[in-house]
mmCIF file of the N, C-alpha and C atoms, coordinates in Angstrom:
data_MODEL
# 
_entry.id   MODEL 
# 
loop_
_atom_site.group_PDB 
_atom_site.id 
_atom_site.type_symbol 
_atom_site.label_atom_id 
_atom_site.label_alt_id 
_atom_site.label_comp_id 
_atom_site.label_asym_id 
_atom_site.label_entity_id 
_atom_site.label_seq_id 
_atom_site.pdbx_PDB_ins_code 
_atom_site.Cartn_x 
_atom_site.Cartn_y 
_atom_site.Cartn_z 
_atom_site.occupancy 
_atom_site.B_iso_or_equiv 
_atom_site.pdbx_formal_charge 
_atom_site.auth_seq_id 
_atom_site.auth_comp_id 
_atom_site.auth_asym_id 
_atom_site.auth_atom_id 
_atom_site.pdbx_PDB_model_num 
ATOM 1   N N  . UNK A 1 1  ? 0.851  -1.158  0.000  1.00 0.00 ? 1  UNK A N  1 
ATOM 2   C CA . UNK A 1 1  ? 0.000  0.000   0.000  1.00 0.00 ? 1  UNK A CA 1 
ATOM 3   C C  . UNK A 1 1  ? 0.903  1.228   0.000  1.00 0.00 ? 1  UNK A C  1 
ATOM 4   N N  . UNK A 1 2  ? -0.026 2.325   -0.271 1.00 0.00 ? 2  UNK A N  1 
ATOM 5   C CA . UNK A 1 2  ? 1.420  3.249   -0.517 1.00 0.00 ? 2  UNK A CA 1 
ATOM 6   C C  . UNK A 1 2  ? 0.408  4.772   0.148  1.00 0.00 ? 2  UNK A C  1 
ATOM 7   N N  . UNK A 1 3  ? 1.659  6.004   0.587  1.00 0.00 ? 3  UNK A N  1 
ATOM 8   C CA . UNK A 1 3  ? 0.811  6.702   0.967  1.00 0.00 ? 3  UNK A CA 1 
ATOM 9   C C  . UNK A 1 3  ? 1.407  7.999   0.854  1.00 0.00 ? 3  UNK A C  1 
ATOM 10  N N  . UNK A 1 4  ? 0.877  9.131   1.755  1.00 0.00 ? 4  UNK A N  1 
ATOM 11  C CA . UNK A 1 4  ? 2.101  10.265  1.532  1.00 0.00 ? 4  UNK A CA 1 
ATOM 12  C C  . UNK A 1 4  ? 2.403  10.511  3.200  1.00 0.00 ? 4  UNK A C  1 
ATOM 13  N N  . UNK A 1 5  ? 3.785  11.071  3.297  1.00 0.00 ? 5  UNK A N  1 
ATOM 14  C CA . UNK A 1 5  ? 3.687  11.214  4.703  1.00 0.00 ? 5  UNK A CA 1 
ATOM 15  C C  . UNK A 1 5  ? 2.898  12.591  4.887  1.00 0.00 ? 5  UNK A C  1 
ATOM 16  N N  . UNK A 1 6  ? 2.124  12.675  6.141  1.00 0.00 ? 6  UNK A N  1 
ATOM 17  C CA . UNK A 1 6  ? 1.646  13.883  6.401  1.00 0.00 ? 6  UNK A CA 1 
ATOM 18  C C  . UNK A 1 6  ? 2.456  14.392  7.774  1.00 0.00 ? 6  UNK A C  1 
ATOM 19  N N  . UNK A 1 7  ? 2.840  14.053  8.720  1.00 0.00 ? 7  UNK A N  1 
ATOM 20  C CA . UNK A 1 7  ? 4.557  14.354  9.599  1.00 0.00 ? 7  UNK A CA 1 
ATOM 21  C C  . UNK A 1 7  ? 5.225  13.104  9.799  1.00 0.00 ? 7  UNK A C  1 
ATOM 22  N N  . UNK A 1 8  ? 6.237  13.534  10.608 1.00 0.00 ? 8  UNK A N  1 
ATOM 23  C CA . UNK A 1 8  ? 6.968  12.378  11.616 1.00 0.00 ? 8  UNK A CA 1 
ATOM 24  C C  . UNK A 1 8  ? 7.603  13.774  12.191 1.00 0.00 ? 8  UNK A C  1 
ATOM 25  N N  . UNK A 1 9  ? 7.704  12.574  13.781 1.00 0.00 ? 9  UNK A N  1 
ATOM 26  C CA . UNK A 1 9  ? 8.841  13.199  15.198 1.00 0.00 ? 9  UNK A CA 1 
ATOM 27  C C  . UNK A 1 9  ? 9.770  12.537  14.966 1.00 0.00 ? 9  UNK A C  1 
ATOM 28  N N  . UNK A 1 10 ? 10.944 13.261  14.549 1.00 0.00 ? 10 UNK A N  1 
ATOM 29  C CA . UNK A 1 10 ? 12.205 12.297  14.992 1.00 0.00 ? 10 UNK A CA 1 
ATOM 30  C C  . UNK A 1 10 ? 12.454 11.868  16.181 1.00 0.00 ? 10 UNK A C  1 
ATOM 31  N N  . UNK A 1 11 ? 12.047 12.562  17.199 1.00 0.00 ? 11 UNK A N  1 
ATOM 32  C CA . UNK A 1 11 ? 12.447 12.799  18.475 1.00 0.00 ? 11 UNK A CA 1 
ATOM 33  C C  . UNK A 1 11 ? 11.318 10.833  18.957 1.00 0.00 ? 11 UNK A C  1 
ATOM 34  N N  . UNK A 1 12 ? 10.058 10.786  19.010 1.00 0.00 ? 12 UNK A N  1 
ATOM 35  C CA . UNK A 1 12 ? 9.612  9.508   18.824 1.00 0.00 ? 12 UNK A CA 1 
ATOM 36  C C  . UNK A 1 12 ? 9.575  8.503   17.842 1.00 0.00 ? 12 UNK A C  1 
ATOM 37  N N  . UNK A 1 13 ? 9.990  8.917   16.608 1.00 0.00 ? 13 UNK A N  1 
ATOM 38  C CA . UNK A 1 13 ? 10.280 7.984   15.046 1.00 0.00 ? 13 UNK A CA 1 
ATOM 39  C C  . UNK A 1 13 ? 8.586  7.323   14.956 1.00 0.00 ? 13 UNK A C  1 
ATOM 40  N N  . UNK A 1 14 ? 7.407  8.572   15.373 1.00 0.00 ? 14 UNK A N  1 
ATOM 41  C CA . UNK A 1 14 ? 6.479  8.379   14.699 1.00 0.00 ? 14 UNK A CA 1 
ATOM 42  C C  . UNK A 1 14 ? 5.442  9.255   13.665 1.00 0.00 ? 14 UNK A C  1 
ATOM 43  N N  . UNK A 1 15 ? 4.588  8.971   13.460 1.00 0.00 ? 15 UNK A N  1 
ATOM 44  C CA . UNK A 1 15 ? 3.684  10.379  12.439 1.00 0.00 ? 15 UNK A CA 1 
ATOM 45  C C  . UNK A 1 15 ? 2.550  9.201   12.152 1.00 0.00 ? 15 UNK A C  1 
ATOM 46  N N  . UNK A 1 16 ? 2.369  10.287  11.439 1.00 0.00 ? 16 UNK A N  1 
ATOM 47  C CA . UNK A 1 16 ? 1.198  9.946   9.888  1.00 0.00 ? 16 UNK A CA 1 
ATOM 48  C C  . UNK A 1 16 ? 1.731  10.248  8.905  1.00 0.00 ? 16 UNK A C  1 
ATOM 49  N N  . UNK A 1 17 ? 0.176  9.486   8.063  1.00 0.00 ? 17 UNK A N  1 
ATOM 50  C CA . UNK A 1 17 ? -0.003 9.047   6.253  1.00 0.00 ? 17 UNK A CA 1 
ATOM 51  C C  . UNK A 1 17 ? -0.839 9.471   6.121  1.00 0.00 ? 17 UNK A C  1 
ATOM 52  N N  . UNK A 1 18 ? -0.882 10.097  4.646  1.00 0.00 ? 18 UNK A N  1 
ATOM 53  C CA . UNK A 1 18 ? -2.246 9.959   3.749  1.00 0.00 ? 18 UNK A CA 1 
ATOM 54  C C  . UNK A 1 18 ? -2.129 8.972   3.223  1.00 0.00 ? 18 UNK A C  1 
ATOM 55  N N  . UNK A 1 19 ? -3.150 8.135   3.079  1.00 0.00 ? 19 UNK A N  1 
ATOM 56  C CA . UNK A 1 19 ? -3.565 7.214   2.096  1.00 0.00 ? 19 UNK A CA 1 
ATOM 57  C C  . UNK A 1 19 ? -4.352 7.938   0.784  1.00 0.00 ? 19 UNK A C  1 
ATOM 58  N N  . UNK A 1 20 ? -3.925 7.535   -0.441 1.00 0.00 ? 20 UNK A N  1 
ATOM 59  C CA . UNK A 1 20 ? -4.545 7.818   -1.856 1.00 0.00 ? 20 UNK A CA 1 
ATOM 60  C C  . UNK A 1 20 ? -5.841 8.608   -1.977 1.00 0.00 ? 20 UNK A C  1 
ATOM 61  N N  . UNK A 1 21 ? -6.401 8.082   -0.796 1.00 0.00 ? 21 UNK A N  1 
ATOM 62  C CA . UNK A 1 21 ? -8.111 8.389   -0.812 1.00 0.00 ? 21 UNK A CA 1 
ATOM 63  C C  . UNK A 1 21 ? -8.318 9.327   0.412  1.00 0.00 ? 21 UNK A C  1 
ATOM 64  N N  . UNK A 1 22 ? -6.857 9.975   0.842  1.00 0.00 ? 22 UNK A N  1 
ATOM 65  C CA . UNK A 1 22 ? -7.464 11.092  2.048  1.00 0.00 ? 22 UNK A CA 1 
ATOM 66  C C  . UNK A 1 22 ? -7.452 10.406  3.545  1.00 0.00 ? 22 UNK A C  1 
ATOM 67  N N  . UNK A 1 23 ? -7.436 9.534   3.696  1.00 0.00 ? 23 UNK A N  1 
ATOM 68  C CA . UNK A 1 23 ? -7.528 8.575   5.076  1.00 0.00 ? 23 UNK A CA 1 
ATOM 69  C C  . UNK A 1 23 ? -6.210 9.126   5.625  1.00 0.00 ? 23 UNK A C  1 
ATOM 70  N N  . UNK A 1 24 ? -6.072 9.330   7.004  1.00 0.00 ? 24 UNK A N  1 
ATOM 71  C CA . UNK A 1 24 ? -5.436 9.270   7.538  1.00 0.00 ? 24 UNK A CA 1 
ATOM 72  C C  . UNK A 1 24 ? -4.722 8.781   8.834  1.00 0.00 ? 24 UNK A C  1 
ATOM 73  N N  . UNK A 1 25 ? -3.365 7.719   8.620  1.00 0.00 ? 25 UNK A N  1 
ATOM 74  C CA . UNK A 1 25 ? -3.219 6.614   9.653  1.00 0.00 ? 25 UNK A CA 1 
ATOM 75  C C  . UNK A 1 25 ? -2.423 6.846   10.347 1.00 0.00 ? 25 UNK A C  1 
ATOM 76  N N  . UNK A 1 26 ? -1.701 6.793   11.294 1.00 0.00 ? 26 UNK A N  1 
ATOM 77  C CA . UNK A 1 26 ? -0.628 6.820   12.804 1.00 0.00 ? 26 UNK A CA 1 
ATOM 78  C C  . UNK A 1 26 ? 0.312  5.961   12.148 1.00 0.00 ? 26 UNK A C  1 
ATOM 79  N N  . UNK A 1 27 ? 1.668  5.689   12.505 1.00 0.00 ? 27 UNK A N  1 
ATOM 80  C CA . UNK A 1 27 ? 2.101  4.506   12.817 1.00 0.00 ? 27 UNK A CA 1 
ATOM 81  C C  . UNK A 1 27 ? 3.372  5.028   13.666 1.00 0.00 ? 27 UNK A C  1 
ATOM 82  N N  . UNK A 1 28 ? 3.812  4.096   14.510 1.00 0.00 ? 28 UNK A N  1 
ATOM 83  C CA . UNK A 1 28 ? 4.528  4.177   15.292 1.00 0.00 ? 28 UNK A CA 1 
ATOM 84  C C  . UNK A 1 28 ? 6.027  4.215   15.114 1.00 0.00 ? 28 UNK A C  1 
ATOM 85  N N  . UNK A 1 29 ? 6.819  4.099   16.109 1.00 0.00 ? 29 UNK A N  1 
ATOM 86  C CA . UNK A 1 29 ? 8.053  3.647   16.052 1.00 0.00 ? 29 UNK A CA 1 
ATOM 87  C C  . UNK A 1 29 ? 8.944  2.239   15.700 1.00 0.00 ? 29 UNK A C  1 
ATOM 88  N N  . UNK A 1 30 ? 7.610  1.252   16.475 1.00 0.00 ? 30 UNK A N  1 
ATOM 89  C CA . UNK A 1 30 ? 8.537  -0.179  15.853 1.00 0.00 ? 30 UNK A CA 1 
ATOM 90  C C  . UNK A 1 30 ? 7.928  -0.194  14.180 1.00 0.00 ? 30 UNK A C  1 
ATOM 91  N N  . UNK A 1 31 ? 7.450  0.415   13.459 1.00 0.00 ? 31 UNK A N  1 
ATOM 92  C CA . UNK A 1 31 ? 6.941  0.615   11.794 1.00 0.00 ? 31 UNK A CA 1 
ATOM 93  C C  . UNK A 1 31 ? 7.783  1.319   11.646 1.00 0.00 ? 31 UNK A C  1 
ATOM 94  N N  . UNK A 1 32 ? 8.301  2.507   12.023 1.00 0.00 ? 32 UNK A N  1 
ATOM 95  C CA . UNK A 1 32 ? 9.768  2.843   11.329 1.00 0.00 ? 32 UNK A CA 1 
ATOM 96  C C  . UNK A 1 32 ? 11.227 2.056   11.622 1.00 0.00 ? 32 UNK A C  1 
ATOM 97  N N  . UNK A 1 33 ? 10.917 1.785   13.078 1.00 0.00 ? 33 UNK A N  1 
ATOM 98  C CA . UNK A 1 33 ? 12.336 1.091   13.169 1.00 0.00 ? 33 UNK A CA 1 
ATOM 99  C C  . UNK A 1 33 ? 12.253 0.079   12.660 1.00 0.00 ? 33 UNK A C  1 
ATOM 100 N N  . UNK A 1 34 ? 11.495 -1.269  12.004 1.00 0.00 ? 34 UNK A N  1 
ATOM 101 C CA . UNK A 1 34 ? 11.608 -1.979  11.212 1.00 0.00 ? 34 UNK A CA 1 
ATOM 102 C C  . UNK A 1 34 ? 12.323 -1.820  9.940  1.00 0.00 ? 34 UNK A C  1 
ATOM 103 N N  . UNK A 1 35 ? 11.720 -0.615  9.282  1.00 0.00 ? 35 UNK A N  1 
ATOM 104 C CA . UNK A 1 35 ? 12.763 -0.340  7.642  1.00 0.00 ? 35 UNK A CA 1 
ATOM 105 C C  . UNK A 1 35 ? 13.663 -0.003  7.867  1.00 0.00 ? 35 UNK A C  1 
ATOM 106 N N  . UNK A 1 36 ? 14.189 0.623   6.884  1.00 0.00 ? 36 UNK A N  1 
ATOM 107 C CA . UNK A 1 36 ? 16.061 1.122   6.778  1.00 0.00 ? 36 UNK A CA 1 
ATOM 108 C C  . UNK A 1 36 ? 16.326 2.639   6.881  1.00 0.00 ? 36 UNK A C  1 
ATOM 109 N N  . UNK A 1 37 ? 15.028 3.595   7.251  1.00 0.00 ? 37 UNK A N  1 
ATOM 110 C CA . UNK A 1 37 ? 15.087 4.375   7.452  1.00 0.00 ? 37 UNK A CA 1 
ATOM 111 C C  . UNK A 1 37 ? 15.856 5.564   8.372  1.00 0.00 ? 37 UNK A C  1 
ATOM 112 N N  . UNK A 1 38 ? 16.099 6.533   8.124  1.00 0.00 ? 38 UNK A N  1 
ATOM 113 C CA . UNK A 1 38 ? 16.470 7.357   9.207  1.00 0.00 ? 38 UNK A CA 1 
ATOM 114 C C  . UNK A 1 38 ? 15.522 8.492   9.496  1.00 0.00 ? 38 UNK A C  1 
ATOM 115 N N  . UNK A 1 39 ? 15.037 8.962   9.082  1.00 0.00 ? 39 UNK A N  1 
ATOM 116 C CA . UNK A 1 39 ? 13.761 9.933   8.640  1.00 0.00 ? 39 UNK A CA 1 
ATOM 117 C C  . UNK A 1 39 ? 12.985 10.369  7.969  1.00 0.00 ? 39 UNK A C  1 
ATOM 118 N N  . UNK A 1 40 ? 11.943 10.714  8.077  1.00 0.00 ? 40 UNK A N  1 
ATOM 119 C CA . UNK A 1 40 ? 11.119 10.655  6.827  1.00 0.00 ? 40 UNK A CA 1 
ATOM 120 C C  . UNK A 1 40 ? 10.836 12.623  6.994  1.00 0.00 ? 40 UNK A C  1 
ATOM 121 N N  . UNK A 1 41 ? 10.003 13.175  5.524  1.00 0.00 ? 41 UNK A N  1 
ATOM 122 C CA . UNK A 1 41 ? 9.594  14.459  5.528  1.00 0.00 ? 41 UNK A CA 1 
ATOM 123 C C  . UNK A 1 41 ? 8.278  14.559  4.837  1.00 0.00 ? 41 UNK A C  1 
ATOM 124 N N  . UNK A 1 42 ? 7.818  15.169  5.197  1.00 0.00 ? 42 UNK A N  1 
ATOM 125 C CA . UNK A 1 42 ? 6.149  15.540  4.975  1.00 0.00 ? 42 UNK A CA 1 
ATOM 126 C C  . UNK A 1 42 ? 6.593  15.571  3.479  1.00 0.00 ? 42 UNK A C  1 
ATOM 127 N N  . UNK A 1 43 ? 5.425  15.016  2.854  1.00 0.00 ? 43 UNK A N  1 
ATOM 128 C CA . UNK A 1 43 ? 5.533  14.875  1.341  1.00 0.00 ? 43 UNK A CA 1 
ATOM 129 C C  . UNK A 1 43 ? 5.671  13.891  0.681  1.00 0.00 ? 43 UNK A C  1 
ATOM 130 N N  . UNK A 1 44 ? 6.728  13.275  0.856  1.00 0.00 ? 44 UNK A N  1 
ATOM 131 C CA . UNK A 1 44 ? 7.093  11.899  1.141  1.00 0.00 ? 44 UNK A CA 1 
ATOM 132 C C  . UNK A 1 44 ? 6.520  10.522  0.548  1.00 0.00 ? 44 UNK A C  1 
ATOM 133 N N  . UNK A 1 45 ? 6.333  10.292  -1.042 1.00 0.00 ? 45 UNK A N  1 
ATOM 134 C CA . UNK A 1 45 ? 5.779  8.816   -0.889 1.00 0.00 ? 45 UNK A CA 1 
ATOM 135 C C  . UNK A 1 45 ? 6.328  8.040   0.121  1.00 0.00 ? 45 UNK A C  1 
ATOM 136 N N  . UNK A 1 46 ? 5.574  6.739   0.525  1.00 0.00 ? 46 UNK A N  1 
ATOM 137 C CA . UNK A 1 46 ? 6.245  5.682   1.507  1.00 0.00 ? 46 UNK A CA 1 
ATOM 138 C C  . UNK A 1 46 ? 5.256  4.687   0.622  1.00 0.00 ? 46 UNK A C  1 
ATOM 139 N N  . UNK A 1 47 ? 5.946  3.220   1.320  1.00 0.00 ? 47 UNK A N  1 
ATOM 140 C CA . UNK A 1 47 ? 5.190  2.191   1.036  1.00 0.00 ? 47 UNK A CA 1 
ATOM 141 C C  . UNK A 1 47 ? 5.164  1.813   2.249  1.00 0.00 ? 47 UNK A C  1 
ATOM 142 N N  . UNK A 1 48 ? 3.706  0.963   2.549  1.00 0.00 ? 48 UNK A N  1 
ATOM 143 C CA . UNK A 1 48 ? 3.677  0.841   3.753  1.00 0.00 ? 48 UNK A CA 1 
ATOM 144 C C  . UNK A 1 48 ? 3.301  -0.909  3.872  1.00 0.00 ? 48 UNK A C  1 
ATOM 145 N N  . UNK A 1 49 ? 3.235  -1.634  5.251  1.00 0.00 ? 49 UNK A N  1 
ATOM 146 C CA . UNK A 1 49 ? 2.744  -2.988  5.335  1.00 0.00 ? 49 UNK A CA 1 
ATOM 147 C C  . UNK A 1 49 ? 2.057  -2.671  6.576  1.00 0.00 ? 49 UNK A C  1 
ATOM 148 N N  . UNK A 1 50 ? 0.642  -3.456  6.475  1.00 0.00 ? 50 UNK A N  1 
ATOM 149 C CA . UNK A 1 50 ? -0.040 -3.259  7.874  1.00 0.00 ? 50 UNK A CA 1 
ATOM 150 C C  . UNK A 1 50 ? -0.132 -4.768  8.282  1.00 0.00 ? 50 UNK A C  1 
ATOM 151 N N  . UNK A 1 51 ? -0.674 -4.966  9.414  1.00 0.00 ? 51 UNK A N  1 
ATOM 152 C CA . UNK A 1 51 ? -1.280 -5.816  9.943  1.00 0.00 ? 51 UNK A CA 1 
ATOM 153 C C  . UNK A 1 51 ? -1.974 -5.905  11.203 1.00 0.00 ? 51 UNK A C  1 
ATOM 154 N N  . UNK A 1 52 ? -3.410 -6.654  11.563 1.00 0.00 ? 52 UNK A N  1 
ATOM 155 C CA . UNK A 1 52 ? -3.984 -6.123  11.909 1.00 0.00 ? 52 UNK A CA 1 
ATOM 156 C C  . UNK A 1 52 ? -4.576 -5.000  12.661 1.00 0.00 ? 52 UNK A C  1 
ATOM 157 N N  . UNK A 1 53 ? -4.592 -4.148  11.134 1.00 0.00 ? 53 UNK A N  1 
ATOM 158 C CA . UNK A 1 53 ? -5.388 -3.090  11.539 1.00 0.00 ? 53 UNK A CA 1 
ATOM 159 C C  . UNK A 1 53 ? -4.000 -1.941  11.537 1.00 0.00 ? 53 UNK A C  1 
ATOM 160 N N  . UNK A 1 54 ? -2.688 -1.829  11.892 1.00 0.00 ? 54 UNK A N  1 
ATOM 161 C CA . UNK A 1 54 ? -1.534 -1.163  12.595 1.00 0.00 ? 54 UNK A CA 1 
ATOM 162 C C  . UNK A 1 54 ? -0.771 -1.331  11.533 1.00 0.00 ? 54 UNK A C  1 
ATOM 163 N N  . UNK A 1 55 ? -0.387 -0.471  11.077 1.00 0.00 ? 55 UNK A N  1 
ATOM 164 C CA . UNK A 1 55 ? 1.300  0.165   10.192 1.00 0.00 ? 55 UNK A CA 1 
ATOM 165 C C  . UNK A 1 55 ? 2.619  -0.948  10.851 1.00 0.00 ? 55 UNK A C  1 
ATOM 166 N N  . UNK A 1 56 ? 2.988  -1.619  10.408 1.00 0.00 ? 56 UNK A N  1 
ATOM 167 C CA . UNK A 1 56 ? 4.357  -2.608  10.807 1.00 0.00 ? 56 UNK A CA 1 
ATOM 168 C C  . UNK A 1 56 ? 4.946  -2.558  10.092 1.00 0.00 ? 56 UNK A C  1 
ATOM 169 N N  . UNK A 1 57 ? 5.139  -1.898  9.018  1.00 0.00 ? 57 UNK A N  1 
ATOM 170 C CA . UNK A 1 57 ? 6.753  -1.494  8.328  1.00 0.00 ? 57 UNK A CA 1 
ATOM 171 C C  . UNK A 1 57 ? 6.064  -0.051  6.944  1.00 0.00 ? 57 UNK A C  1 
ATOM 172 N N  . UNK A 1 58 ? 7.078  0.522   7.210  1.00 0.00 ? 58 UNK A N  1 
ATOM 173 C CA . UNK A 1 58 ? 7.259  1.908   6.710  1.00 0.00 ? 58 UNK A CA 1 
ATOM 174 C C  . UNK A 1 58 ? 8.547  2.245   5.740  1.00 0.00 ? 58 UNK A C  1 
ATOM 175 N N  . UNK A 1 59 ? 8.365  2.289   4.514  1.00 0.00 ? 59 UNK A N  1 
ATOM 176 C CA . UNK A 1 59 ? 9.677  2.640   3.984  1.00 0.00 ? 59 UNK A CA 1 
ATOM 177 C C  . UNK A 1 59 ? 9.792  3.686   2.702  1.00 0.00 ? 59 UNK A C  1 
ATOM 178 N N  . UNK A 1 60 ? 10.499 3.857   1.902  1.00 0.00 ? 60 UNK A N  1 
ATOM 179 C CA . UNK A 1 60 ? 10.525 4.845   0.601  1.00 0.00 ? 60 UNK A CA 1 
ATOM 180 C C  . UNK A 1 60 ? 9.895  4.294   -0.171 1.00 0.00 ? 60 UNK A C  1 
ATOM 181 N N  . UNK A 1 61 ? 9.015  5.157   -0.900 1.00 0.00 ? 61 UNK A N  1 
ATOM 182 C CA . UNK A 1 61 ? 8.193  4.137   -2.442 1.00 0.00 ? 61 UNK A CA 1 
ATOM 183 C C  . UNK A 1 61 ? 9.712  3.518   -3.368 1.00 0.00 ? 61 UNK A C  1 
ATOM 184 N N  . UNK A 1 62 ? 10.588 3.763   -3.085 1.00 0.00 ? 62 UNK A N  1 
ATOM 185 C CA . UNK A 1 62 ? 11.386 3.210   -4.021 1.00 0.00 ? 62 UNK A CA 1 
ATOM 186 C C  . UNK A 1 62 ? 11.645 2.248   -3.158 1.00 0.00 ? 62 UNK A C  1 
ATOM 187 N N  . UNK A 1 63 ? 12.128 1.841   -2.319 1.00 0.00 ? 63 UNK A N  1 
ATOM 188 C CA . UNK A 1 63 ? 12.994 0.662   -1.673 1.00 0.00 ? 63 UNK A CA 1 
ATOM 189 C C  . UNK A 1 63 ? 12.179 -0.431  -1.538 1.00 0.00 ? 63 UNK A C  1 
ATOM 190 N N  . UNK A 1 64 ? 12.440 -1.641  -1.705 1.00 0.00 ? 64 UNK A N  1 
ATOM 191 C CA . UNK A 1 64 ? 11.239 -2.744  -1.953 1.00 0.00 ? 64 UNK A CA 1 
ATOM 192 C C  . UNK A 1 64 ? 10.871 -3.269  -0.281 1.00 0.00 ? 64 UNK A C  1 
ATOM 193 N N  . UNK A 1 65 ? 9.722  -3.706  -0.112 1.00 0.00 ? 65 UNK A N  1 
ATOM 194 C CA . UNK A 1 65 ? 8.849  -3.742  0.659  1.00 0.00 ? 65 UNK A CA 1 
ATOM 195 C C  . UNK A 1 65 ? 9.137  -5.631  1.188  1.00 0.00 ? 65 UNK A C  1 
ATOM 196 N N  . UNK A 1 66 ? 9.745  -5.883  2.396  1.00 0.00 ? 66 UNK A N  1 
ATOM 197 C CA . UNK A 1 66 ? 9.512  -7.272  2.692  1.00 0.00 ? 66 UNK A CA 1 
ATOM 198 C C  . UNK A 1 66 ? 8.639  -8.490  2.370  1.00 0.00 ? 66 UNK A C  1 
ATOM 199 N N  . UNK A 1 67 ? 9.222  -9.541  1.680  1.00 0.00 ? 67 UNK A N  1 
ATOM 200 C CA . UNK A 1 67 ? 7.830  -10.452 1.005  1.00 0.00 ? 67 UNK A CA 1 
ATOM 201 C C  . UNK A 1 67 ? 7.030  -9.848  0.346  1.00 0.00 ? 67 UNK A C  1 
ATOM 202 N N  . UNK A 1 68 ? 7.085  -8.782  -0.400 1.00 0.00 ? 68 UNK A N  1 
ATOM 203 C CA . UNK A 1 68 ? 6.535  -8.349  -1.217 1.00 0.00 ? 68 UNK A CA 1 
ATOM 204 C C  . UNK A 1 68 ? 6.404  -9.051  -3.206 1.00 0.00 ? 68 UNK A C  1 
# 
């Protein structure tokens, strides 16, 4: 799934997404600290992986997405 970032705290390594359709989701710190990330910036495609229901990995629309 893919989205745009709408922030992140570096300071907690969390924020929000837009999703395509305007939705907007949370995800935390263990969803960023999972990818290879160091920070993200408002604007931002990401690709994202959920499960139930919760954001569990967060990364660049370019960088490929686990078991994907």
């Amino acid at each position: 799934m893919q989205a745009t970032v709408r922030s992140f705290d570096e300071t907690t390594r969390s924020g929000t997404v837009f999703l395509d359709d305007g939705t907007v989701l949370e995800f935390g710190a263990p969803a960023f600290d999972a990818g290879p990330l160091r920070l993200l910036r408002t604007g931002q495609r990401v690709n994202l992986v959920s499960a139930g229901g919760r954001i569990t990995y967060i990364t660049l629309s370019t960088f490929p997405v686990p078991d994907a």
